[in-house]
ROMILUM-779901 format. One record per residue (C-alpha): x negated, y negated, z negated; residue number from 1. Coordinates in pm, 1 decimal, decimal comma, padded with zeros to 6 digits. Layout:
N
east/north/up/dovo
X/Y/Z/NUM
...
***
This chain:
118
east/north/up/dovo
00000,0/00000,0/00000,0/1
-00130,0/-00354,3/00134,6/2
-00289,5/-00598,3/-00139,3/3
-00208,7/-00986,0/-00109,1/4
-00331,0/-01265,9/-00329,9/5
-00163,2/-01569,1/-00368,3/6
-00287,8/-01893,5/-00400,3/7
-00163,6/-02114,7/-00647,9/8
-00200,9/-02439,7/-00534,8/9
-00087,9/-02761,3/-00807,9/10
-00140,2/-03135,8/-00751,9/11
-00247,4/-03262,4/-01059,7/12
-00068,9/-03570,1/-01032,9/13
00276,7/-03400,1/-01087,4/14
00147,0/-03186,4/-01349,6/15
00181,5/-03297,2/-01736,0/16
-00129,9/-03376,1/-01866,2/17
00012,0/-03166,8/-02142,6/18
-00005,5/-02848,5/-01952,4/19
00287,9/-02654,7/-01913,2/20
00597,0/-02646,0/-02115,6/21
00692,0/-02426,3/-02350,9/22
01034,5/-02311,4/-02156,4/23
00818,5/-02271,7/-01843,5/24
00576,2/-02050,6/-01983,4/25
00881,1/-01840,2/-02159,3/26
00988,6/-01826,0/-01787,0/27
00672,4/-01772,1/-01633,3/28
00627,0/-01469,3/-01963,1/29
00981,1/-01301,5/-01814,1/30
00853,8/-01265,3/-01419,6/31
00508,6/-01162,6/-01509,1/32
00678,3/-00874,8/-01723,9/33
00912,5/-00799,5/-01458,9/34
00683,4/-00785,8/-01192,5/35
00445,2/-00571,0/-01433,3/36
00737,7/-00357,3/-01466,3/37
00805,9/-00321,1/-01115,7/38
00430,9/-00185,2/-01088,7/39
00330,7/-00482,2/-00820,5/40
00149,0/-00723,3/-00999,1/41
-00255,5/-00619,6/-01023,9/42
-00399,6/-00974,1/-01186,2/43
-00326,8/-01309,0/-01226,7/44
-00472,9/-01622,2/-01428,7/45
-00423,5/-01966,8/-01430,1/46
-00740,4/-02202,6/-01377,0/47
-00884,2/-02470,6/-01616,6/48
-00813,9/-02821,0/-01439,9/49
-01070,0/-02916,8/-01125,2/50
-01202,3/-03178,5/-01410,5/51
-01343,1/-02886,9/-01561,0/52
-01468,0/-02723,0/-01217,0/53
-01788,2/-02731,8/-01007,3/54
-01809,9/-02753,6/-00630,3/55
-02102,7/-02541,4/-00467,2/56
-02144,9/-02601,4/-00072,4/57
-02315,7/-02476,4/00209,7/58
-02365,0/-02723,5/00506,2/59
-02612,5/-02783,4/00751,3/60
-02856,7/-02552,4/00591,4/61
-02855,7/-02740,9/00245,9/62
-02691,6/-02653,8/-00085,6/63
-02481,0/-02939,7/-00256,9/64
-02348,6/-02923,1/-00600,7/65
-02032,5/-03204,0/-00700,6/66
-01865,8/-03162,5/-01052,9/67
-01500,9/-03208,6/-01085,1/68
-01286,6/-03339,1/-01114,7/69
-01261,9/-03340,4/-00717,5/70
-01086,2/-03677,7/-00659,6/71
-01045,2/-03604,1/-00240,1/72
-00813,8/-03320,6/-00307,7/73
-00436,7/-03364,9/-00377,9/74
-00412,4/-03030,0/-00432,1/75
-00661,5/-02801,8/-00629,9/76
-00616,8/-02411,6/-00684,0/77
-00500,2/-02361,4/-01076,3/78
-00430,9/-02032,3/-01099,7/79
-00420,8/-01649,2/-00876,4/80
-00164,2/-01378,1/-00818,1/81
-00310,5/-01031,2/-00681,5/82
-00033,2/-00795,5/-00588,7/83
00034,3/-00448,9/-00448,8/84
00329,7/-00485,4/-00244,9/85
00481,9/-00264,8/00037,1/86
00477,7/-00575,4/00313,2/87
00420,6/-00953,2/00332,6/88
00812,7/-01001,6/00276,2/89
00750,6/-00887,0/-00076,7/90
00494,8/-01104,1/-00150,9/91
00665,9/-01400,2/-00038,9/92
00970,6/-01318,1/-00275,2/93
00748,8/-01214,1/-00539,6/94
00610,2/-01585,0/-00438,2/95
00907,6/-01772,2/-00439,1/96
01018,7/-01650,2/-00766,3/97
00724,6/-01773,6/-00913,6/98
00752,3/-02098,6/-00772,7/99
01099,6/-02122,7/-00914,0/100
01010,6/-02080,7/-01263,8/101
00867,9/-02434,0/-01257,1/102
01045,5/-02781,9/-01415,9/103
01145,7/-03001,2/-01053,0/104
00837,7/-03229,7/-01151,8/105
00592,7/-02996,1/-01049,8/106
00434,8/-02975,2/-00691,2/107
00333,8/-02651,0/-00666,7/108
00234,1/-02411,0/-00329,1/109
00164,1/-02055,8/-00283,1/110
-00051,7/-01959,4/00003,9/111
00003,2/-01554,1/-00016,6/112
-00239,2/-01339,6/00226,0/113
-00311,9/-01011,1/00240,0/114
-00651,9/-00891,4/00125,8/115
-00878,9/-00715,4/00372,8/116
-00977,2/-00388,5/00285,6/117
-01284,2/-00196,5/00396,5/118
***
């Protein structure tokens, strides 16, 4: 059965500075246990915020190294979803659910691929 991660993608501007509320992560507690349940979900985590992150490149045969937080970026990765699901369509509920859990403040995208194996 196909593995797909999803990408959780926040901007930081619509986010509390806060974090999340408590009623969201009650909410997010119910789908992660449900999708445990349902024997799809592999890992996930959410991500410390981009202030907290460090930017390693590769360009033009140099290394560059830029500390968050990463003010060009609307959007920043803060967290991961890795599931085993029988399809794409499956991920993308699985997906959508997630993305449902959250308060109408927050501005957040999932970018869900499957994982290459071999």
């Amino acid at each position: 059965m196909p593995r797909y991660m999803s990408l959780v993608r926040i901007d930081e501007t619509t986010a509390p500075p806060e974090g999340p509320s408590p009623e969201l992560m009650e909410r997010m507690g119910e789908l992660i246990e449900e999708i445990t349940k349902a024997g799809v979900m592999l890992d996930t985590a959410g991500l410390t915020p981009s202030a907290q992150g460090t930017r390693v490149r590769w360009e033009g045969g140099k290394v560059s190294v830029t500390d968050g937080p990463f003010t060009e970026s609307k959007e920043v990765i803060g967290g991961y979803v890795i599931m085993q699901c029988k399809d794409q369509a499956e991920a993308m509920e699985w997906a959508k659910r997630f993305l449902k859990v959250h308060e109408e403040h927050w501005t957040v995208t999932c970018e869900v691929r499957e994982i290459a194996e071999g």
